[in-house]
C-alpha positions as YAML, in Angstrom:
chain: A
units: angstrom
residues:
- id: 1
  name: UNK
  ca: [-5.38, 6.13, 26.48]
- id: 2
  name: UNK
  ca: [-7.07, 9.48, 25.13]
- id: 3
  name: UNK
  ca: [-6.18, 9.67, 21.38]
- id: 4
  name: UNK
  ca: [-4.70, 13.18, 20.38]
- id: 5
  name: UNK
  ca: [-6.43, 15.23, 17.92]
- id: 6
  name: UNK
  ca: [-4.33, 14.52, 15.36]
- id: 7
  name: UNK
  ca: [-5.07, 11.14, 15.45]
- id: 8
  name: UNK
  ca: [-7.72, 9.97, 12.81]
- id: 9
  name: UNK
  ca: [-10.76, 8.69, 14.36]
- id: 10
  name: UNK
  ca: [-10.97, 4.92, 13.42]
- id: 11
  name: UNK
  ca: [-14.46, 3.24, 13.73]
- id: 12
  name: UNK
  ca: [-13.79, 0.40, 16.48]
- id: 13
  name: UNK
  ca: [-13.29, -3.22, 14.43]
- id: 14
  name: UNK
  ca: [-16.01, -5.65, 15.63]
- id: 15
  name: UNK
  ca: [-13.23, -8.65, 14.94]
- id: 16
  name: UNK
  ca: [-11.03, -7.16, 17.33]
- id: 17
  name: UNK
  ca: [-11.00, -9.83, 20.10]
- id: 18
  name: UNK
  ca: [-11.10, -12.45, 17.78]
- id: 19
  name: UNK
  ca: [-7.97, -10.96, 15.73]
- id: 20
  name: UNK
  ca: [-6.06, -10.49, 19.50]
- id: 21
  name: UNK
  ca: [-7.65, -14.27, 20.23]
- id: 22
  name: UNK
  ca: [-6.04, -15.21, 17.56]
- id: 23
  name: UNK
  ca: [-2.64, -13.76, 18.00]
- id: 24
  name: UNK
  ca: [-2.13, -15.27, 21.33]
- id: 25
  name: UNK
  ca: [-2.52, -17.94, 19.48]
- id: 26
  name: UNK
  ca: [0.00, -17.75, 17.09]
- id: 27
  name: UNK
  ca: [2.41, -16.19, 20.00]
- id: 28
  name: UNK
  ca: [1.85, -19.22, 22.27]
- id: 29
  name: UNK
  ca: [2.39, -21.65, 19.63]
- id: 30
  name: UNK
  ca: [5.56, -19.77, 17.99]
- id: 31
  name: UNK
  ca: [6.52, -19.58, 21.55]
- id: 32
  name: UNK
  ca: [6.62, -23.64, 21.65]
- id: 33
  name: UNK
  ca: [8.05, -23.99, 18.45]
- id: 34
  name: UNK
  ca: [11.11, -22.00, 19.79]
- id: 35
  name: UNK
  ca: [11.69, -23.57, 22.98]
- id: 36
  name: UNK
  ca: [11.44, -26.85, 21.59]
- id: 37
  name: UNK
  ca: [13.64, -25.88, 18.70]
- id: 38
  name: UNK
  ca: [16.65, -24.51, 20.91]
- id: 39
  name: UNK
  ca: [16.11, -27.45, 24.31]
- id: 40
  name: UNK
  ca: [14.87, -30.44, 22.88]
- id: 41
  name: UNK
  ca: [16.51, -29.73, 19.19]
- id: 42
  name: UNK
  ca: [19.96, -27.91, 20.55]
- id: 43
  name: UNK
  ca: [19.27, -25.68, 17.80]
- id: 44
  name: UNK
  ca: [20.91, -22.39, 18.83]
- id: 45
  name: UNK
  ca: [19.05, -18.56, 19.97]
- id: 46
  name: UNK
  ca: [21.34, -16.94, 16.70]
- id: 47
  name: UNK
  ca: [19.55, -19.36, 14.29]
- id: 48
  name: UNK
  ca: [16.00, -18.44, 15.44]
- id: 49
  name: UNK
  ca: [16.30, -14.66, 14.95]
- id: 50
  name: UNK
  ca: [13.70, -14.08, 12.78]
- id: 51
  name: UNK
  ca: [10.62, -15.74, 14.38]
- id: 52
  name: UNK
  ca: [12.18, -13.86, 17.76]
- id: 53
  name: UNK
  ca: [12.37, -10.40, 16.01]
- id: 54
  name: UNK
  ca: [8.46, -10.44, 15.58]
- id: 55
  name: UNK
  ca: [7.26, -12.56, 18.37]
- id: 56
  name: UNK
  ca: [8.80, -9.96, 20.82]
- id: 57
  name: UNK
  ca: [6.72, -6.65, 19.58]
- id: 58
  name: UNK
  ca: [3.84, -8.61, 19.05]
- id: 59
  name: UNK
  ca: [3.97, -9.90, 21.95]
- id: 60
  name: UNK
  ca: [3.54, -6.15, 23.54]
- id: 61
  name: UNK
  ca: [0.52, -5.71, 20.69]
- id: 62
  name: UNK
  ca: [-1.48, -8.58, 22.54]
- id: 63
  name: UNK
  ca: [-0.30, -7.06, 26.16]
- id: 64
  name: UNK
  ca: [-1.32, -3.77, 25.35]
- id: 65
  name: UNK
  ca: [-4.47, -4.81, 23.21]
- id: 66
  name: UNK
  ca: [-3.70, -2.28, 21.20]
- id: 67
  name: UNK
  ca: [-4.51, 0.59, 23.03]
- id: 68
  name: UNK
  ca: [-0.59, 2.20, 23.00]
- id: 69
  name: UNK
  ca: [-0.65, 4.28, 19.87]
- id: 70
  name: UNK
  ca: [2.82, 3.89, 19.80]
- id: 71
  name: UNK
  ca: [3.35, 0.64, 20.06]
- id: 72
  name: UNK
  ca: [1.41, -0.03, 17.41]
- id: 73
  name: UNK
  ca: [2.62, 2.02, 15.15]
- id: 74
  name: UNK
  ca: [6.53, 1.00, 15.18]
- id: 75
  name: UNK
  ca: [5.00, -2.69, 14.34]
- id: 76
  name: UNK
  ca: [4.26, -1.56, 11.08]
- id: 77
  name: UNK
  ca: [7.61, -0.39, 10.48]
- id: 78
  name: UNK
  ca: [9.28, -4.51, 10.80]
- id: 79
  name: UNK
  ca: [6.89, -5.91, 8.62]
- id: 80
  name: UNK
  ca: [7.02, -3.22, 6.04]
- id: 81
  name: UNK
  ca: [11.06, -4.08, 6.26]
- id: 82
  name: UNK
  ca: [10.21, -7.99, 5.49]
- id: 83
  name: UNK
  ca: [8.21, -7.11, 2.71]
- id: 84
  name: UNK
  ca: [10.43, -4.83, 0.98]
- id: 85
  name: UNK
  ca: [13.77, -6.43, 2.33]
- id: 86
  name: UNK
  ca: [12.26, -9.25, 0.57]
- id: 87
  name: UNK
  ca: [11.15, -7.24, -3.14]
- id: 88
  name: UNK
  ca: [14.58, -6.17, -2.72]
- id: 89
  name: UNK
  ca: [16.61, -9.86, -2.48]
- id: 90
  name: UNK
  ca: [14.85, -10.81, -5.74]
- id: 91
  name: UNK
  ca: [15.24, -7.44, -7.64]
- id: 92
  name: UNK
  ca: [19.22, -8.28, -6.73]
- id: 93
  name: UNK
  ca: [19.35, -5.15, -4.87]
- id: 94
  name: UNK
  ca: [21.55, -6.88, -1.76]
- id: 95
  name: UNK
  ca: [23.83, -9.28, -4.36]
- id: 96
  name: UNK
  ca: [23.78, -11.93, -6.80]
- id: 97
  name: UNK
  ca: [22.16, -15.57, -6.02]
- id: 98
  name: UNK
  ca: [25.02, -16.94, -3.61]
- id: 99
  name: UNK
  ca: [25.82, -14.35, -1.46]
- id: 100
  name: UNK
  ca: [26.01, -14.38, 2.17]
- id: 101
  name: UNK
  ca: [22.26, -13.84, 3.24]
- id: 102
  name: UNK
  ca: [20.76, -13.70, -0.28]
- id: 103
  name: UNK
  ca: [18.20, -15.86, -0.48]
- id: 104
  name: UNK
  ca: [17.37, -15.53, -4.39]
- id: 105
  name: UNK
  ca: [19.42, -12.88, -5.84]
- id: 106
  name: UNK
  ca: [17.53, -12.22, -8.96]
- id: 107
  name: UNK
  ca: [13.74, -12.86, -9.98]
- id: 108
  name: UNK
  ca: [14.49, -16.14, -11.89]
- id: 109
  name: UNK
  ca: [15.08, -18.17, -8.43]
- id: 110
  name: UNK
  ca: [12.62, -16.98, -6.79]
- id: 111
  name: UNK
  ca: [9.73, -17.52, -9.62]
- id: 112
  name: UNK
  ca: [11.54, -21.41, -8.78]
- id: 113
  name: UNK
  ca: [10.94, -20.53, -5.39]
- id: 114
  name: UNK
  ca: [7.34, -20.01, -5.81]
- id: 115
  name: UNK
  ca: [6.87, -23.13, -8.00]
- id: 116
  name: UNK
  ca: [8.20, -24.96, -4.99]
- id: 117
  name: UNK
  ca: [5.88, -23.10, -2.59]
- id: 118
  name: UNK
  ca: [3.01, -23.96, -5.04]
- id: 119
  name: UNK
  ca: [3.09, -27.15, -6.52]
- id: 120
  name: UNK
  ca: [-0.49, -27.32, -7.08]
- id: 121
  name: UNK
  ca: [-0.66, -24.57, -9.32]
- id: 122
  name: UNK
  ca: [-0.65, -24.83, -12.89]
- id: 123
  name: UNK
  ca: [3.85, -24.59, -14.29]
- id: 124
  name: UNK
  ca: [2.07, -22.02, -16.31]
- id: 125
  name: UNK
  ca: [0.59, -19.59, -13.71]
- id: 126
  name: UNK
  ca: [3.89, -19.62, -11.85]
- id: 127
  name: UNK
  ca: [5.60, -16.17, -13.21]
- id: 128
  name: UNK
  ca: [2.70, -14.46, -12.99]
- id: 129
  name: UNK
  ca: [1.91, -15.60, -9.31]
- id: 130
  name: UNK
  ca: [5.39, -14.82, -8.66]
- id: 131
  name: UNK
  ca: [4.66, -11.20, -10.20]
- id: 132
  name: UNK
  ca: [1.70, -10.80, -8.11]
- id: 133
  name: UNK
  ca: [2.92, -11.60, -4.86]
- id: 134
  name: UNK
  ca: [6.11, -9.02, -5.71]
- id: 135
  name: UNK
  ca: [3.83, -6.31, -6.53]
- id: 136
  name: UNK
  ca: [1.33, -6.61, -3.24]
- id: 137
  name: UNK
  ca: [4.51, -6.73, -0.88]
- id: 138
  name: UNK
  ca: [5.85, -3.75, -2.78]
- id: 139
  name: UNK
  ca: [1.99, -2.00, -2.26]
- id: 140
  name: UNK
  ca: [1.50, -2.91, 1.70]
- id: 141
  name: UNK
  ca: [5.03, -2.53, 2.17]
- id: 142
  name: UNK
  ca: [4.89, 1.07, 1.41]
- id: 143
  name: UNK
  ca: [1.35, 1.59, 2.88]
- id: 144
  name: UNK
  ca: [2.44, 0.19, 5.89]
- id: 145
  name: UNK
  ca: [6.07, 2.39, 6.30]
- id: 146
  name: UNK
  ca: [4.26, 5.24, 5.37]
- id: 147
  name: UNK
  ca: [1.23, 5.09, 6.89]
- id: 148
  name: UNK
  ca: [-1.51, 5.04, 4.12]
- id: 149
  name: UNK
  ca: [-4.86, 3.55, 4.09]
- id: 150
  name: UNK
  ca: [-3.45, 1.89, 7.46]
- id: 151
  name: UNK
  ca: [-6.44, -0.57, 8.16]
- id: 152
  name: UNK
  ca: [-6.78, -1.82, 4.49]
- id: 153
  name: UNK
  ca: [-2.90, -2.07, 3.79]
- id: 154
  name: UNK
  ca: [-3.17, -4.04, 7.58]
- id: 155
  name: UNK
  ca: [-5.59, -6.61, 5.97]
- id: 156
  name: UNK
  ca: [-3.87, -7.03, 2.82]
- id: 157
  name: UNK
  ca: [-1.03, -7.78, 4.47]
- id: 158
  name: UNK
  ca: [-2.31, -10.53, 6.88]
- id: 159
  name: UNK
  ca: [-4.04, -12.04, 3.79]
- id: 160
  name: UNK
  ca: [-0.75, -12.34, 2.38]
- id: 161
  name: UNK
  ca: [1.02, -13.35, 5.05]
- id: 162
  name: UNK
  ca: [-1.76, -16.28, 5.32]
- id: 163
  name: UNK
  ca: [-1.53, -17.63, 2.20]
- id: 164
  name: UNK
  ca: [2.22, -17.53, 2.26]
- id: 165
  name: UNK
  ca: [2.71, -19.33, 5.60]
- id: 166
  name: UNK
  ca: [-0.26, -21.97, 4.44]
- id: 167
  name: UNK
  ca: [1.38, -22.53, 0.67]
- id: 168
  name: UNK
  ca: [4.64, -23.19, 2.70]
- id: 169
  name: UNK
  ca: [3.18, -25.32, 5.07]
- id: 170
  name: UNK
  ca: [1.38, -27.36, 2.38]
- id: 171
  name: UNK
  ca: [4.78, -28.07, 0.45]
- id: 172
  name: UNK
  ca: [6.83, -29.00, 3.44]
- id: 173
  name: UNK
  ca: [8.51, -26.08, 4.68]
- id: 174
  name: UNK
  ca: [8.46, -24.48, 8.51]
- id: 175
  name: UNK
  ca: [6.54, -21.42, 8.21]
- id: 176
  name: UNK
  ca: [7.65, -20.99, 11.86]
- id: 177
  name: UNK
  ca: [11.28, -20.58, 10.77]
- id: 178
  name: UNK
  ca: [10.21, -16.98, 9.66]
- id: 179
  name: UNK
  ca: [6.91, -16.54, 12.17]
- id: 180
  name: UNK
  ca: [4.59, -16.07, 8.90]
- id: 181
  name: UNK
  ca: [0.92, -16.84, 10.64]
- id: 182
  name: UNK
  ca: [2.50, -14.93, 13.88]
- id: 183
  name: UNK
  ca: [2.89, -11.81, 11.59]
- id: 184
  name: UNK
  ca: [-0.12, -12.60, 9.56]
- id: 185
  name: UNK
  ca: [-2.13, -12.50, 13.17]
- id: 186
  name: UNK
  ca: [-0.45, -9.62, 13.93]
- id: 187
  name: UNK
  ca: [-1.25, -7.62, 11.05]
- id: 188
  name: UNK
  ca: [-4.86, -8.29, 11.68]
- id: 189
  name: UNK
  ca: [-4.47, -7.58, 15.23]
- id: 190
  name: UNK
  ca: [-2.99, -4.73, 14.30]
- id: 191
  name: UNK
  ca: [-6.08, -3.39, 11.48]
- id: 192
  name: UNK
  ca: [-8.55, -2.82, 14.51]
- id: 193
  name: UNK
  ca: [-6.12, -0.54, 16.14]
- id: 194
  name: UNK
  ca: [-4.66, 3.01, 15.70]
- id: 195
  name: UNK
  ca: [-1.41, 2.56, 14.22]
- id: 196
  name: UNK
  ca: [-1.32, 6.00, 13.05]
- id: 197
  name: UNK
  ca: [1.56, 8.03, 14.76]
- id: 198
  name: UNK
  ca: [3.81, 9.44, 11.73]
- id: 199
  name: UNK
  ca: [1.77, 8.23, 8.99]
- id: 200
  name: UNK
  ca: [-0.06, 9.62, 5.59]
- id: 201
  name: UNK
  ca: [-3.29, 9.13, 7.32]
- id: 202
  name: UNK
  ca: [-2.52, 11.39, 10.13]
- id: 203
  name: UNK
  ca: [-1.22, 14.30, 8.32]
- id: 204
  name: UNK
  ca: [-4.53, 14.02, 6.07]
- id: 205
  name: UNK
  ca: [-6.56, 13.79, 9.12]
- id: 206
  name: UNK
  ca: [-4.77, 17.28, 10.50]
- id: 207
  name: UNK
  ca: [-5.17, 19.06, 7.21]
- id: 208
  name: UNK
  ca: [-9.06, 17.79, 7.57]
- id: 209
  name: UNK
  ca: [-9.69, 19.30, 10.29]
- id: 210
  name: UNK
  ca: [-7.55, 22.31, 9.79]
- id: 211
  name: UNK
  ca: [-9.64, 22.77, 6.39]
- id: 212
  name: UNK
  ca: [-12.76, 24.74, 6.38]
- id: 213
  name: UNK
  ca: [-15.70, 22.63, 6.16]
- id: 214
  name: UNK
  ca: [-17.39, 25.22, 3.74]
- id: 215
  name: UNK
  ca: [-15.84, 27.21, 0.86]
- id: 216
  name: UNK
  ca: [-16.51, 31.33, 1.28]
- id: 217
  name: UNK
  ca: [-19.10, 32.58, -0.68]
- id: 218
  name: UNK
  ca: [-18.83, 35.83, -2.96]
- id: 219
  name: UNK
  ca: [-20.28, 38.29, -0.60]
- id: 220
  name: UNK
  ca: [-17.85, 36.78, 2.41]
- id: 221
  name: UNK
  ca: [-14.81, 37.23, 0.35]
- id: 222
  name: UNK
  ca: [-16.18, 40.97, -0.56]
- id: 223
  name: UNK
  ca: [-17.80, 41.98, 2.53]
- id: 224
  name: UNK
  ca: [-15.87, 39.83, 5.31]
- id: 225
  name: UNK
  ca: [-17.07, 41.85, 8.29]
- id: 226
  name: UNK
  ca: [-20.52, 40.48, 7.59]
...
């Protein structure tokens, strides 16, 4: 597909086919995860949502390869949700710890939450970890809803995502439950790509362009029929 002209030119990624290798990697084995969860588990569709709520867009990422501007761009809109949806549970902006889909409530359970994820780390390091991990989710959150410094924010977050899904994995959890290394793949995936349709970068790319490349000199802005 032809990009537009207001779509900022984005140097090709040389990872790319390993980033979309890898994502039909994490699709195929989310994929297993979910069919053996729901026939040979009886665990039902409803309690699956999440992983199903990214594996489906993702899924037309690595059909597309990318190459659907607009495709790519509503995927950064979910994931920027999960991040902030998530800043937002432990601010106790959706309810106090014990309400219906609240997982922490306020920042004191989940800085327990992420001494549980990280049981390896020093009881000491734990807030600030905790403080850490709030503050990049807040950062690519909004970089990725609004569209700024796509490819870096894109990175960031599939780092994150990474070391979330392996920190859970090391203490015992599922990081399938939520699809973590599906949407840390994707977000890579998704960095070599132009994900740029109503975004920050594109209206900065326009007003680029639109820009002269020179500033008038004295004699032009005297004498402009010269």
């Amino acid at each position: 597909m032809k990009p537009s002209a207001d779509a900022p030119i984005q140097t090709p990624a040389p990872y790319k086919p390993y980033a979309f290798a890898l994502l039909w990697l994490a699709l195929i084995a989310q994929a297993i995860w979910i069919v053996l969860n729901h026939f040979s588990l009886h665990q039902p569709w409803s309690s699956m949502s999440y992983p199903l709520t990214y594996a489906v867009p993702f899924l037309f990422l690595a059909v597309t390869y990318g190459r659907v501007r607009w495709i790519a761009s509503l995927l950064r809109l979910p994931v920027a949700a999960a991040f902030l949806d998530a800043v937002a549970d432990r601010l106790g902006f959706l309810g106090p710890h014990g309400t219906a889909g609240v997982a922490w409530g306020d920042f004191t359970h989940f800085i327990a939450y992420t001494g549980m994820l990280n049981p390896f780390m020093p009881h000491a390091t734990i807030p600030a970890l905790a403080v850490v991990a709030t503050l990049c989710e807040i950062t690519f959150g909004i970089c990725l809803l609004l569209g700024i410094r796509l490819r870096i924010a894109a990175i960031g977050a599939a780092a994150l995502l990474f070391l979330f899904g392996t920190a859970m994995t090391a203490a015992g959890f599922s990081q399938f439950s939520y699809g973590v290394y599906l949407m840390s793949a994707g977000m890579l995936a998704l960095s070599t790509v132009n994900a740029s349709l109503f975004s920050v970068d594109a209206i900065m790319h326009r007003e680029k362009r639109e820009s002269p490349t020179q500033p008038l000199t004295l004699n032009e802005v005297v004498h402009p029929e010269n």
